[in-house]
PQR file with spaces between the fields and no chain letter, atoms N, CA, C, O and H, PARSE charges and radii, in Angstrom:
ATOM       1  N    UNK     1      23.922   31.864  100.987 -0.4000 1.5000
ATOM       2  CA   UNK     1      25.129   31.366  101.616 -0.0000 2.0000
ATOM       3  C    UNK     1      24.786   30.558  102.856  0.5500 1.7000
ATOM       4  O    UNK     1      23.917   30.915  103.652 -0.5500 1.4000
ATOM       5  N    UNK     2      25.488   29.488  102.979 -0.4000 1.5000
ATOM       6  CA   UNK     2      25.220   28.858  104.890 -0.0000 2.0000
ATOM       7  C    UNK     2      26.374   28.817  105.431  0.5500 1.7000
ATOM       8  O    UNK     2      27.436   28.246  105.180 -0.5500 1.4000
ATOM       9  H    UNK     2      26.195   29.198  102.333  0.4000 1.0000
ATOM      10  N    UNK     3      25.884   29.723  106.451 -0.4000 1.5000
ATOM      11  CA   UNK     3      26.611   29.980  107.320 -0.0000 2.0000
ATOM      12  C    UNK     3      26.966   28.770  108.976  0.5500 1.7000
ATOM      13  O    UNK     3      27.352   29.117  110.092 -0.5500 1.4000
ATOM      14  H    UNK     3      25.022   30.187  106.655  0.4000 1.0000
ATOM      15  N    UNK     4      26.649   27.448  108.485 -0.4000 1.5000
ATOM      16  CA   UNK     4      26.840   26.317  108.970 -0.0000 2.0000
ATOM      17  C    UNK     4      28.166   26.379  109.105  0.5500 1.7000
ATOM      18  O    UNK     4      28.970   26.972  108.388 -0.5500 1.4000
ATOM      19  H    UNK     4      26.335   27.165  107.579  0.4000 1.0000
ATOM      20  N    UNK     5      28.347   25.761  110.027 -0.4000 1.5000
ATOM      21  CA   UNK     5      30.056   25.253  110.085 -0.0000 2.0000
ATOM      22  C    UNK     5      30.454   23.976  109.988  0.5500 1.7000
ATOM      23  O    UNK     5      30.191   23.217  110.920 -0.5500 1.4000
ATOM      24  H    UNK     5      27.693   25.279  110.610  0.4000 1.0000
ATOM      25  N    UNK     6      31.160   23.503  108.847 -0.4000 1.5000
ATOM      26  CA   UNK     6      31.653   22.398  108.299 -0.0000 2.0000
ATOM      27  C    UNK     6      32.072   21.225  109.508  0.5500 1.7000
ATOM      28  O    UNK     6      32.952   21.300  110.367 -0.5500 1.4000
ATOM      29  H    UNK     6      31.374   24.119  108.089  0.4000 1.0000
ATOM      30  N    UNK     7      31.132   20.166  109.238 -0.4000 1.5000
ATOM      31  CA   UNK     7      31.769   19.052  110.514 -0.0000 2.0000
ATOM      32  C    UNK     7      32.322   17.891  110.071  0.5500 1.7000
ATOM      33  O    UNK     7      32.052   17.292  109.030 -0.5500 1.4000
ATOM      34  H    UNK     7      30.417   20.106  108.541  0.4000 1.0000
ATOM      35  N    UNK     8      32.922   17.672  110.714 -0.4000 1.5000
ATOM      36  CA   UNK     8      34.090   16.396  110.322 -0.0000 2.0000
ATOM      37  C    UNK     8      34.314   15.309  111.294  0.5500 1.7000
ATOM      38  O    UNK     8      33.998   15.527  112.464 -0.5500 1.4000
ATOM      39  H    UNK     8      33.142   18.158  111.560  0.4000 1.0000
ATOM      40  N    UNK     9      34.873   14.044  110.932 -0.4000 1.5000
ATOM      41  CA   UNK     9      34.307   12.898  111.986 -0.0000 2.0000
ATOM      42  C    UNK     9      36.144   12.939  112.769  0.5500 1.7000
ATOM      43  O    UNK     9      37.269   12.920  112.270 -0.5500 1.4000
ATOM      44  H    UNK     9      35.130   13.867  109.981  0.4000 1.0000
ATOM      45  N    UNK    10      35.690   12.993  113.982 -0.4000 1.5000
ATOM      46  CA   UNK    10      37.510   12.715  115.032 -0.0000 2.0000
ATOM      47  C    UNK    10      37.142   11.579  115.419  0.5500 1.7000
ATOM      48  O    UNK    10      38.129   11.067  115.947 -0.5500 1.4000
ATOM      49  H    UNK    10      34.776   13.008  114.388  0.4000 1.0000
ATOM      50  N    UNK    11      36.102   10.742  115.469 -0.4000 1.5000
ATOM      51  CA   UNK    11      35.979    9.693  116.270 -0.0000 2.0000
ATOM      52  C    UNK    11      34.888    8.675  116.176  0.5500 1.7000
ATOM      53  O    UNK    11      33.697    8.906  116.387 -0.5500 1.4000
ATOM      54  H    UNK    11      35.300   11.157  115.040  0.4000 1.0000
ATOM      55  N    UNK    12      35.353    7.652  115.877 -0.4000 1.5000
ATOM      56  CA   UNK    12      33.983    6.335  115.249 -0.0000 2.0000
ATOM      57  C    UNK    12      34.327    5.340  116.404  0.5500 1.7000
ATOM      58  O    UNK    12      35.361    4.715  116.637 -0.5500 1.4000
ATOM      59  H    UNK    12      36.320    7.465  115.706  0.4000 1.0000
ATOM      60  N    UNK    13      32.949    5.405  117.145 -0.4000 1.5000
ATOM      61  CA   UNK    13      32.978    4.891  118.954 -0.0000 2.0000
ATOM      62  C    UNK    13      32.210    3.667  118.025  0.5500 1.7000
ATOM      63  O    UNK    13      31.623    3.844  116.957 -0.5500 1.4000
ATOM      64  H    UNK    13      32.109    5.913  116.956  0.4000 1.0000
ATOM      65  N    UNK    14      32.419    2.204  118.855 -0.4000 1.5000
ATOM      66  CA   UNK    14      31.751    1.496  119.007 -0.0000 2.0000
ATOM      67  C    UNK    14      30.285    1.315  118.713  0.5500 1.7000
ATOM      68  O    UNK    14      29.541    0.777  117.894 -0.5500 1.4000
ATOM      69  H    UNK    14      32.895    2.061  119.723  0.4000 1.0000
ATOM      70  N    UNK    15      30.245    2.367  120.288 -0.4000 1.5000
ATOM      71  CA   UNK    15      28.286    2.064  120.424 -0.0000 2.0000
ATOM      72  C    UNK    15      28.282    3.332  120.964  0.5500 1.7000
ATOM      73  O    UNK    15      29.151    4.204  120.969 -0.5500 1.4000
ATOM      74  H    UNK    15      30.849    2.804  120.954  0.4000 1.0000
ATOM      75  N    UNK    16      26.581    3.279  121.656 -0.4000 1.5000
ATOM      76  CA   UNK    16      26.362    4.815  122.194 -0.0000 2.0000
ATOM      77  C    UNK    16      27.028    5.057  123.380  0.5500 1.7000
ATOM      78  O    UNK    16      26.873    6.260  123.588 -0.5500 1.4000
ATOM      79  H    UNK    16      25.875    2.571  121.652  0.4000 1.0000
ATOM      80  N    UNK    17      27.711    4.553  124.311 -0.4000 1.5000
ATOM      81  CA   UNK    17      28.126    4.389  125.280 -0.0000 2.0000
ATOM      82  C    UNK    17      29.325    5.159  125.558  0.5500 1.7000
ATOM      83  O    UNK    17      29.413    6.159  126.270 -0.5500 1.4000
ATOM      84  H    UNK    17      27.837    3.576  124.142  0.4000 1.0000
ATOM      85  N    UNK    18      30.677    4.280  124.590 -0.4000 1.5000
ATOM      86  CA   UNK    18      31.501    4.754  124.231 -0.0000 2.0000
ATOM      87  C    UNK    18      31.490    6.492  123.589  0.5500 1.7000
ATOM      88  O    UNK    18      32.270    7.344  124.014 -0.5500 1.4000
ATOM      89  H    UNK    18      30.606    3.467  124.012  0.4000 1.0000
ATOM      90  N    UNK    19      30.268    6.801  122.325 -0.4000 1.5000
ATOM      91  CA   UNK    19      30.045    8.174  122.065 -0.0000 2.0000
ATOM      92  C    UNK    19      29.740    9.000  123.179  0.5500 1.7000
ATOM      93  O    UNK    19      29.895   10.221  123.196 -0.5500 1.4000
ATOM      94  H    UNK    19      29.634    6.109  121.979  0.4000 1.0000
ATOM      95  N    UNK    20      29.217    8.172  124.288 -0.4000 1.5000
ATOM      96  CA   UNK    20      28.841    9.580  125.018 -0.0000 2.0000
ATOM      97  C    UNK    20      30.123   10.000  125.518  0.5500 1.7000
ATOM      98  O    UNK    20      30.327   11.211  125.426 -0.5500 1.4000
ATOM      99  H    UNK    20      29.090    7.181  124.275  0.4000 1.0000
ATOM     100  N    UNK    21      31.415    9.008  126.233 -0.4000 1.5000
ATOM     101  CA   UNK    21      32.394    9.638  126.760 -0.0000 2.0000
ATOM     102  C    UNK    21      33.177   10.646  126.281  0.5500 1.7000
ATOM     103  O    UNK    21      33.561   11.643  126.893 -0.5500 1.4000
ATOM     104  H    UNK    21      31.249    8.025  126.308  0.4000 1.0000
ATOM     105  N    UNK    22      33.427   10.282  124.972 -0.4000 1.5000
ATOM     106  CA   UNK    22      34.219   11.159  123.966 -0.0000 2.0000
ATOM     107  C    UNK    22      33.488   12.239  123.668  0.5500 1.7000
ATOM     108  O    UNK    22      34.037   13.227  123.180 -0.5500 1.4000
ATOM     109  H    UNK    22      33.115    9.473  124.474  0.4000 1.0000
ATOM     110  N    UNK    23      31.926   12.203  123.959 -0.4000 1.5000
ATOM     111  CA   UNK    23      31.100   13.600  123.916 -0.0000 2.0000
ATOM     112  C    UNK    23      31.825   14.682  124.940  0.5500 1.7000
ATOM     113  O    UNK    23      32.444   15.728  124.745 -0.5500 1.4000
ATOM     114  H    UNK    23      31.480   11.401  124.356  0.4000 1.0000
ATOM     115  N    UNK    24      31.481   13.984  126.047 -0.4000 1.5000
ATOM     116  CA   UNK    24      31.658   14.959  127.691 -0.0000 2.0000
ATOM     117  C    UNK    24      33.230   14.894  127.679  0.5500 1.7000
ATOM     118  O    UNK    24      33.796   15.838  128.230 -0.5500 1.4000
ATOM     119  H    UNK    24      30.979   13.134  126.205  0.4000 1.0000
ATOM     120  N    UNK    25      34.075   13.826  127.080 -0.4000 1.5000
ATOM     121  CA   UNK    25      35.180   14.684  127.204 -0.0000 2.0000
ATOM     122  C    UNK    25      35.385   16.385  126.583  0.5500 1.7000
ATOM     123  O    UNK    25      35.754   17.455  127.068 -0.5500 1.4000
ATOM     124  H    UNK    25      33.615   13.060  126.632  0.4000 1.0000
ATOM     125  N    UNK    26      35.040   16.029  125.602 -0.4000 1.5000
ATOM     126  CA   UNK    26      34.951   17.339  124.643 -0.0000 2.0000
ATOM     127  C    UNK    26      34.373   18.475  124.923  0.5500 1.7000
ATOM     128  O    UNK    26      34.870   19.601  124.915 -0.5500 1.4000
ATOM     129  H    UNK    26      34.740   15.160  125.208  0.4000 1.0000
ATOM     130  N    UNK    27      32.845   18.008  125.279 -0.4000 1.5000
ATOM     131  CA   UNK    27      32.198   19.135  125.775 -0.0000 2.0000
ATOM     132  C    UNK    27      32.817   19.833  127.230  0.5500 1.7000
ATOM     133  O    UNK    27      32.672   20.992  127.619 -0.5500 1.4000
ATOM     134  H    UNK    27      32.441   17.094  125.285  0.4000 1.0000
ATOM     135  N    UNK    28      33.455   18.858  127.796 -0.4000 1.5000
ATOM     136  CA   UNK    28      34.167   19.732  129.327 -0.0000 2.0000
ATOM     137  C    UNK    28      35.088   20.260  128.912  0.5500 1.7000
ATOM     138  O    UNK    28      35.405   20.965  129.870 -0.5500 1.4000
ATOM     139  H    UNK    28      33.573   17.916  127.480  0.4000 1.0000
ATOM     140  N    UNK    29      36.252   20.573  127.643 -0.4000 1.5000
ATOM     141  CA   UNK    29      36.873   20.894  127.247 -0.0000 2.0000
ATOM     142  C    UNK    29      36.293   22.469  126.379  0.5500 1.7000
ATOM     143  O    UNK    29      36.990   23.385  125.942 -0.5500 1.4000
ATOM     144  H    UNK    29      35.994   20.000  126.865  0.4000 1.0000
ATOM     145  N    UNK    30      35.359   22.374  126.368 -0.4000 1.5000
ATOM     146  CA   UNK    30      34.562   23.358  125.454 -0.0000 2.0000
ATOM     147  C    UNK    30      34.260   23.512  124.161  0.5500 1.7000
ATOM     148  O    UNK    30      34.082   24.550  123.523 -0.5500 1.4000
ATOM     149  H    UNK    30      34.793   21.630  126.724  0.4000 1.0000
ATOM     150  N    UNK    31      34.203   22.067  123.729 -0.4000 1.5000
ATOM     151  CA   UNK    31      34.419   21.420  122.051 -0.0000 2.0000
ATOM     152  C    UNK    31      32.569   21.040  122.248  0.5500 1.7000
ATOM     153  O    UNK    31      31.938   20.399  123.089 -0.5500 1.4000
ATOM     154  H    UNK    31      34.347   21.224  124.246  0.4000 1.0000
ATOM     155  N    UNK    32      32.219   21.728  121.135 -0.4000 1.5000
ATOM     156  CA   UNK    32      31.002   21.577  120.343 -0.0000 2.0000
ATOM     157  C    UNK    32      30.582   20.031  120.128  0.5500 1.7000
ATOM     158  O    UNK    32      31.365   19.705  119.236 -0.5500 1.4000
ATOM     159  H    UNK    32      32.731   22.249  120.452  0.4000 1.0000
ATOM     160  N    UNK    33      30.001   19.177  120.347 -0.4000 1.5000
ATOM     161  CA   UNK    33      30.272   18.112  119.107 -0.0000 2.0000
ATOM     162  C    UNK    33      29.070   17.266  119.148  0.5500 1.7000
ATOM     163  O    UNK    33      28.183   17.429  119.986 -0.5500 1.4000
ATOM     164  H    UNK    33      29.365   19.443  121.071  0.4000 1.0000
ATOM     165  N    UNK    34      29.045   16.274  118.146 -0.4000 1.5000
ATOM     166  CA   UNK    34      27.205   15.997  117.282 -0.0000 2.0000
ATOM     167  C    UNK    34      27.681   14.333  117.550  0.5500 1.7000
ATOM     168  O    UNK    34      28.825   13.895  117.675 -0.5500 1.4000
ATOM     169  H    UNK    34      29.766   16.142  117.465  0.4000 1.0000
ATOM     170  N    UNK    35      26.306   13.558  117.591 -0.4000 1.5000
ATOM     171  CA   UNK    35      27.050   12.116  117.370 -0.0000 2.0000
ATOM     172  C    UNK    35      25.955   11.869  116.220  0.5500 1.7000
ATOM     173  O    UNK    35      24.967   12.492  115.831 -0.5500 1.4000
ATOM     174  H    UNK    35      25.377   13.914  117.490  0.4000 1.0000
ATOM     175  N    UNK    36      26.534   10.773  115.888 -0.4000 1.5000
ATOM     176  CA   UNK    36      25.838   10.321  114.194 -0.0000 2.0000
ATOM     177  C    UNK    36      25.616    8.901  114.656  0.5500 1.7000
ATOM     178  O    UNK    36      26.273    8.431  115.586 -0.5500 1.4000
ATOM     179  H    UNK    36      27.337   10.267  116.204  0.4000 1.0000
ATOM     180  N    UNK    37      24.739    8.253  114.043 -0.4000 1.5000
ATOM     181  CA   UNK    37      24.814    6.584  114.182 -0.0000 2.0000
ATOM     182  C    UNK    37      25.530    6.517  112.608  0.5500 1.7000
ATOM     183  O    UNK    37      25.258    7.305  111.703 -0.5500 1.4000
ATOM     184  H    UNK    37      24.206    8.635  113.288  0.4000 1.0000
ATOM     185  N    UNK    38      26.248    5.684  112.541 -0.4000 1.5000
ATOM     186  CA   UNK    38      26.620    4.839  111.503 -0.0000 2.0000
ATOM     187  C    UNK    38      25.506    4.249  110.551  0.5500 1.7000
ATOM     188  O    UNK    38      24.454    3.880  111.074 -0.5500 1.4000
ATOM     189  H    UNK    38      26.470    5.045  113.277  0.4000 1.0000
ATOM     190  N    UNK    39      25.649    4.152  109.372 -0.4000 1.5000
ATOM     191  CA   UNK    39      24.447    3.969  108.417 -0.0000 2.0000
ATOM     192  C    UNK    39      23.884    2.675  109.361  0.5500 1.7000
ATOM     193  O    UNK    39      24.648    1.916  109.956 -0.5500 1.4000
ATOM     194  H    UNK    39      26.504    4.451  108.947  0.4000 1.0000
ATOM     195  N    UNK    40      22.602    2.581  109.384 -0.4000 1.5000
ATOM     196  CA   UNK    40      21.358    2.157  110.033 -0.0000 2.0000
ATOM     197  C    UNK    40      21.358    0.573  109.427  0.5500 1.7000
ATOM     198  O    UNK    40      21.099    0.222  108.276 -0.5500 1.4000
ATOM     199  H    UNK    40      21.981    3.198  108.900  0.4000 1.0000
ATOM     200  N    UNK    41      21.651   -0.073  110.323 -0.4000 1.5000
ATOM     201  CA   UNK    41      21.605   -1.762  110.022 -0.0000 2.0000
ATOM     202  C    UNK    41      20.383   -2.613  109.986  0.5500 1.7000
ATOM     203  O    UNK    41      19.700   -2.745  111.001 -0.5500 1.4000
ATOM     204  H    UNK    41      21.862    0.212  111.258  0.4000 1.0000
ATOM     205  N    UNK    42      20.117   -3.120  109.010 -0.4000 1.5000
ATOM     206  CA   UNK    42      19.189   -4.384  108.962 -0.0000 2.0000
ATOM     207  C    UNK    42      18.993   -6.110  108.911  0.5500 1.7000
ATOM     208  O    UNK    42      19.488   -6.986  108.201 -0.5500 1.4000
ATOM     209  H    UNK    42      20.672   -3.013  108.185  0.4000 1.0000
ATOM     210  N    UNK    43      18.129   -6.113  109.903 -0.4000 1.5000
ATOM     211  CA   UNK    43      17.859   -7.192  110.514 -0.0000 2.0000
ATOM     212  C    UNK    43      16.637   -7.785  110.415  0.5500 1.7000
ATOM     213  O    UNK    43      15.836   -7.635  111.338 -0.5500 1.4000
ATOM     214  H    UNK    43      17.727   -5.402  110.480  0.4000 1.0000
ATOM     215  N    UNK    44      16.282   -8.594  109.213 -0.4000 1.5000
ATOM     216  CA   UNK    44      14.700   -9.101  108.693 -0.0000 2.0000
ATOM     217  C    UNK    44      13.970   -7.855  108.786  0.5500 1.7000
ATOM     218  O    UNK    44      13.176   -7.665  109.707 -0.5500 1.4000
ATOM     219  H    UNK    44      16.933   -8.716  108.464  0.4000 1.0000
ATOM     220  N    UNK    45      14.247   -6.783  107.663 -0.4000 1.5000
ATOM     221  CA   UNK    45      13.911   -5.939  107.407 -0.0000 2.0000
ATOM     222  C    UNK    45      13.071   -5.032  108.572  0.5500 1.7000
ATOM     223  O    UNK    45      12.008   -4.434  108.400 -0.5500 1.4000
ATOM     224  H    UNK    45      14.892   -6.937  106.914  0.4000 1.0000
ATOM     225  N    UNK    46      13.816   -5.111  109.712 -0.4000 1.5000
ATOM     226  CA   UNK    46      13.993   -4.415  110.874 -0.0000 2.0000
ATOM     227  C    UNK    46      14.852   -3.294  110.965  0.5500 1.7000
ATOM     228  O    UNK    46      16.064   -3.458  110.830 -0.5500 1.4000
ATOM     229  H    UNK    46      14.679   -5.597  109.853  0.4000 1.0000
ATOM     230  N    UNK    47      14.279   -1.955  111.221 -0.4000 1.5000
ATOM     231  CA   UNK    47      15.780   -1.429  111.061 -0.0000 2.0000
ATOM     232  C    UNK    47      15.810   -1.122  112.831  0.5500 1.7000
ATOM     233  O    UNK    47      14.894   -1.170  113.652 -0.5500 1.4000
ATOM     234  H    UNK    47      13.294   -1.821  111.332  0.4000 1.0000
ATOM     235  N    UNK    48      17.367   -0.776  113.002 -0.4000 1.5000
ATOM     236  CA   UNK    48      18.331   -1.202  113.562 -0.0000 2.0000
ATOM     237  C    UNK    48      19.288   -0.120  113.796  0.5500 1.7000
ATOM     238  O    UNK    48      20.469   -0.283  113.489 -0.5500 1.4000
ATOM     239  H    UNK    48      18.111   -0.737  112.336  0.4000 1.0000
ATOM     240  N    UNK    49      18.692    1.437  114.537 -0.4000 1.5000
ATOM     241  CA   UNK    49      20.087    2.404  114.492 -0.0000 2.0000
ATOM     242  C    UNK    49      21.051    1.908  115.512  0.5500 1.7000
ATOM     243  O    UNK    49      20.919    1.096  116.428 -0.5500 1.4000
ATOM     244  H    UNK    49      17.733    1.569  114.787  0.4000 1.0000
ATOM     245  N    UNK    50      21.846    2.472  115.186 -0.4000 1.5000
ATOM     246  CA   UNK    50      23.315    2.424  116.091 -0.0000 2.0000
ATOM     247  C    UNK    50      24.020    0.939  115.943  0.5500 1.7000
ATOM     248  O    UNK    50      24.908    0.782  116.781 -0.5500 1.4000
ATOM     249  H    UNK    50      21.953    3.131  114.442  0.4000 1.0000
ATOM     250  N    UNK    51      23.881    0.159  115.330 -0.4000 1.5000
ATOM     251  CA   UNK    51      24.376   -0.789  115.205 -0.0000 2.0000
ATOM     252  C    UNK    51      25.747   -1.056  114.447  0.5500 1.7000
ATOM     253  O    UNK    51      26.525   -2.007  114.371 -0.5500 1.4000
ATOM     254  H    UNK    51      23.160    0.287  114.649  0.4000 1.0000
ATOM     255  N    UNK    52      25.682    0.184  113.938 -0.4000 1.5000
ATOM     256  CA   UNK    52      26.967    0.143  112.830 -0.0000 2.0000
ATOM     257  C    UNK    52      28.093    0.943  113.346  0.5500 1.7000
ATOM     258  O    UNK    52      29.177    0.976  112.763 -0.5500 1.4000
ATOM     259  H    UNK    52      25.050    0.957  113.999  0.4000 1.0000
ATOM     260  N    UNK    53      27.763    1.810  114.807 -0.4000 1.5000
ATOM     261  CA   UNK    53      28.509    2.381  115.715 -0.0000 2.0000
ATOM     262  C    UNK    53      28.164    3.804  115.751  0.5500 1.7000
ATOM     263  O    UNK    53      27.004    3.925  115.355 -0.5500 1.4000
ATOM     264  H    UNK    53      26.883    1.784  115.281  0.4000 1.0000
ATOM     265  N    UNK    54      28.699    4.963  116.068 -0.4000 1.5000
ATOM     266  CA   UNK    54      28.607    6.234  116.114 -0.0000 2.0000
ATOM     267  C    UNK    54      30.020    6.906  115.969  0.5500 1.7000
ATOM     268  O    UNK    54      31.132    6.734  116.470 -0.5500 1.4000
ATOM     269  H    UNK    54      29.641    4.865  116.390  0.4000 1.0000
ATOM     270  N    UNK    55      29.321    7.952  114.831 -0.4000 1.5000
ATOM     271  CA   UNK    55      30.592    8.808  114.201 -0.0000 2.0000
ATOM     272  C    UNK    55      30.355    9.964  115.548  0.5500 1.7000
ATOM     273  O    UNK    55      29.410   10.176  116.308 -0.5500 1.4000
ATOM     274  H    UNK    55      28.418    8.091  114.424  0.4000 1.0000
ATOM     275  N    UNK    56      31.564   10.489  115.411 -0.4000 1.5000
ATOM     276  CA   UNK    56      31.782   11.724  116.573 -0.0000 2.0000
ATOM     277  C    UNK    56      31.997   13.091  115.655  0.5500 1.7000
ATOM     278  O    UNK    56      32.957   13.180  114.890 -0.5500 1.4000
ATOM     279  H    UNK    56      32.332   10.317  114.793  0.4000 1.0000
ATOM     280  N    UNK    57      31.245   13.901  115.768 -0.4000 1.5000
ATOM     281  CA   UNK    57      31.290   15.069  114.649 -0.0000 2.0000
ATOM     282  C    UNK    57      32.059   16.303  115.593  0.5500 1.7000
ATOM     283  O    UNK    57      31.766   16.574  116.758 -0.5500 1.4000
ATOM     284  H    UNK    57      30.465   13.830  116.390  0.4000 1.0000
ATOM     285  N    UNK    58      32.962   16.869  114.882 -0.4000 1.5000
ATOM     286  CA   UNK    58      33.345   18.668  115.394 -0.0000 2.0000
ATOM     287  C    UNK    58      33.623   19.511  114.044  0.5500 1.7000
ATOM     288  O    UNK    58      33.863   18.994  112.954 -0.5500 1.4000
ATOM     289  H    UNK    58      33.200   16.649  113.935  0.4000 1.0000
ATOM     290  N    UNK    59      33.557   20.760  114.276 -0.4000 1.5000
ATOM     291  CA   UNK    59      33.336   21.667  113.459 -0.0000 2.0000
ATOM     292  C    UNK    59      34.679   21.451  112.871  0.5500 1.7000
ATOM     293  O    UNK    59      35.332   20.710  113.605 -0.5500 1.4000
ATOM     294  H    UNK    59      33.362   21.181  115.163  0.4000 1.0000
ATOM     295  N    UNK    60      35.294   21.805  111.875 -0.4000 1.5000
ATOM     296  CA   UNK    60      36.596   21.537  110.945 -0.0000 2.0000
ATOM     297  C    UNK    60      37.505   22.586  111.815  0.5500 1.7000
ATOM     298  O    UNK    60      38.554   22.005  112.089 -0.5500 1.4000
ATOM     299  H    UNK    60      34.763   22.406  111.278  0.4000 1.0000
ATOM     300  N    UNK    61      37.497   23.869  112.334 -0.4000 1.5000
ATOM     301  CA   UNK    61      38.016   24.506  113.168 -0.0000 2.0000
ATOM     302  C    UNK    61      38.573   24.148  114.627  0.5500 1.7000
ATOM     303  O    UNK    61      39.659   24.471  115.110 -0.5500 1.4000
ATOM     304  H    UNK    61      36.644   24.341  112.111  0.4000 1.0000
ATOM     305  N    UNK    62      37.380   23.278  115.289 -0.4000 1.5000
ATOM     306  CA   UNK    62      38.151   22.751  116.243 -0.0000 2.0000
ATOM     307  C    UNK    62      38.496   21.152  116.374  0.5500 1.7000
ATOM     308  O    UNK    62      38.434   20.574  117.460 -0.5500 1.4000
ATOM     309  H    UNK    62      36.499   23.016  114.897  0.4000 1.0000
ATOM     310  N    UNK    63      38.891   20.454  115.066 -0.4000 1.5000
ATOM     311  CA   UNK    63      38.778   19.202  114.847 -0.0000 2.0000
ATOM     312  C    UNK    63      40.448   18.587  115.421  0.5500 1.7000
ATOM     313  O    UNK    63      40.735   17.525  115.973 -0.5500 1.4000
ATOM     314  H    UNK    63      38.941   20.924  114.185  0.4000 1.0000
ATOM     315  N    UNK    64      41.247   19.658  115.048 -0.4000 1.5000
ATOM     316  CA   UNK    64      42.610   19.355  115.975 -0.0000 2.0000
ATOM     317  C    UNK    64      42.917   19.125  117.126  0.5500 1.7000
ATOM     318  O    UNK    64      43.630   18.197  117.508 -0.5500 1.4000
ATOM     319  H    UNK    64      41.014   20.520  114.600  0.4000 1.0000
ATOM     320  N    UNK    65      42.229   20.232  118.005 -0.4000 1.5000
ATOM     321  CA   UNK    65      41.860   20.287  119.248 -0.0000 2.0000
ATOM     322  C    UNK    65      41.523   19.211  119.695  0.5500 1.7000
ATOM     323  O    UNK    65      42.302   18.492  120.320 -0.5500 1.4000
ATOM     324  H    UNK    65      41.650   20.986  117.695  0.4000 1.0000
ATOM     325  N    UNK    66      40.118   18.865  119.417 -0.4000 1.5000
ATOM     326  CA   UNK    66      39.464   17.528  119.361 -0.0000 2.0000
ATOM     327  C    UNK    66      40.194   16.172  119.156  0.5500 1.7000
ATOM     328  O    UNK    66      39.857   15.127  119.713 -0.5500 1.4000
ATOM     329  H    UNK    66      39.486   19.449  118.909  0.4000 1.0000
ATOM     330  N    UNK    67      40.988   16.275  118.496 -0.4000 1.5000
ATOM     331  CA   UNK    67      41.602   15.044  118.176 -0.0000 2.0000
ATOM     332  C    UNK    67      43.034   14.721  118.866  0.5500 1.7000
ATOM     333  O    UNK    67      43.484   13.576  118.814 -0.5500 1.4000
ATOM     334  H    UNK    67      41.262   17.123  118.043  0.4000 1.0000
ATOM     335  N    UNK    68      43.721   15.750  119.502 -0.4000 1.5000
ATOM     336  CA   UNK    68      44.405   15.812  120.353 -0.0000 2.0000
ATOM     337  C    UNK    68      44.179   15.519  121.784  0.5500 1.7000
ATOM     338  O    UNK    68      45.053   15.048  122.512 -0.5500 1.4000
ATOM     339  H    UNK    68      43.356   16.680  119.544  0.4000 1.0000
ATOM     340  N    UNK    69      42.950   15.819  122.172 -0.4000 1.5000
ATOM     341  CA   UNK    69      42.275   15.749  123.487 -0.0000 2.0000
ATOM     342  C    UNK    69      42.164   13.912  123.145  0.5500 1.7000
ATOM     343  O    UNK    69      43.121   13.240  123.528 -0.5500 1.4000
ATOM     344  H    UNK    69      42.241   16.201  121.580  0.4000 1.0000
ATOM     345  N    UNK    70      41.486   13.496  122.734 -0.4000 1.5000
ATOM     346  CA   UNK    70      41.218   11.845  122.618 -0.0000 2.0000
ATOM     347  C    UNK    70      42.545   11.421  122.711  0.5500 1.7000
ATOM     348  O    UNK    70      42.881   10.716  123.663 -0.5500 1.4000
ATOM     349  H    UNK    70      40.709   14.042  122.422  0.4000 1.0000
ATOM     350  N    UNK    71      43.443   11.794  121.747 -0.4000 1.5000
ATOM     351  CA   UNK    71      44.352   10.534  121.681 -0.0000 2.0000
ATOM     352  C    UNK    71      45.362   10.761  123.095  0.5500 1.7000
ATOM     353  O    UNK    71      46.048    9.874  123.603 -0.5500 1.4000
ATOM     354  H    UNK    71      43.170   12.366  120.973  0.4000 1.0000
ATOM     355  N    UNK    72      45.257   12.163  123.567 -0.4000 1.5000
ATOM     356  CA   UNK    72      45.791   12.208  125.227 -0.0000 2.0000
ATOM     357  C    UNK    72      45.047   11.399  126.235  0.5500 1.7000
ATOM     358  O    UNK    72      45.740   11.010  127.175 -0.5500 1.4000
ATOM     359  H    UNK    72      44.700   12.884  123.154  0.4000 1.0000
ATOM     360  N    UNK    73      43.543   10.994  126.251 -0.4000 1.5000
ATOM     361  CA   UNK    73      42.967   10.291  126.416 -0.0000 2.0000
ATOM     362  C    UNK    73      43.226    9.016  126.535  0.5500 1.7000
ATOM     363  O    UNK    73      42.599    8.324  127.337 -0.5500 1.4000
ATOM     364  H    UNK    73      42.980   11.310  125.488  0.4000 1.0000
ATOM     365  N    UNK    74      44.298    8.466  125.663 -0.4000 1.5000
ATOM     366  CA   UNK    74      43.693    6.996  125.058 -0.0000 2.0000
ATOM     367  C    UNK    74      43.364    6.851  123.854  0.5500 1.7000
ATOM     368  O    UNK    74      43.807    5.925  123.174 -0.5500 1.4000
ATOM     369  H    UNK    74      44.808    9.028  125.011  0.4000 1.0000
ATOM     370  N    UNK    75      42.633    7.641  123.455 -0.4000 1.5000
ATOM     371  CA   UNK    75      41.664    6.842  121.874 -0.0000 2.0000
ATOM     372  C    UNK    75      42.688    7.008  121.034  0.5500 1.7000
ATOM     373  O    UNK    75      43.863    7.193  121.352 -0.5500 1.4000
ATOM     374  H    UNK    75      42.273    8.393  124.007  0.4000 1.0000
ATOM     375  N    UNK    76      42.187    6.935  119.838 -0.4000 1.5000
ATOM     376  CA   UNK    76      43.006    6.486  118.503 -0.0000 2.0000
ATOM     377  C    UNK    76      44.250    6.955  118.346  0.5500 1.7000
ATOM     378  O    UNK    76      44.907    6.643  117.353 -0.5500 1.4000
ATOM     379  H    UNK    76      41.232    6.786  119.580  0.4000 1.0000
């Protein structure tokens, strides 16, 4: 069995910049949360993370929470 906890995306930032705010909002709130780069872009077979932006991950439990906090925020 895995005992992982299911994560789900509240938030697709721009760049890393933008991910970090929506991180530390969360995390000062006491929300868990992971950032992802967006599938990995190429450039003359250069690769290229973060270019495609960053997904914002929280556990499926506190993904309401999470998504309430942003859009009081501002975001989406």
């Amino acid at each position: 069995m895995n005992n992982e906890p299911k994560l789900v995306e509240v938030y697709s930032a721009n760049g890393d910049l933008e991910a970090q705010v929506i991180k530390g909002l969360l995390e000062s709130n006491g929300i868990t949360c992971f950032l992802q780069p967006h599938a990995v872009s190429s450039l003359q077979n250069i690769l290229v993370p973060g270019m495609g932006g960053v997904r914002v991950l929280v556990s499926a439990e506190e993904a309401g929470q999470a998504t309430k906090l942003i859009e009081a925020e501002g975001g989406p």
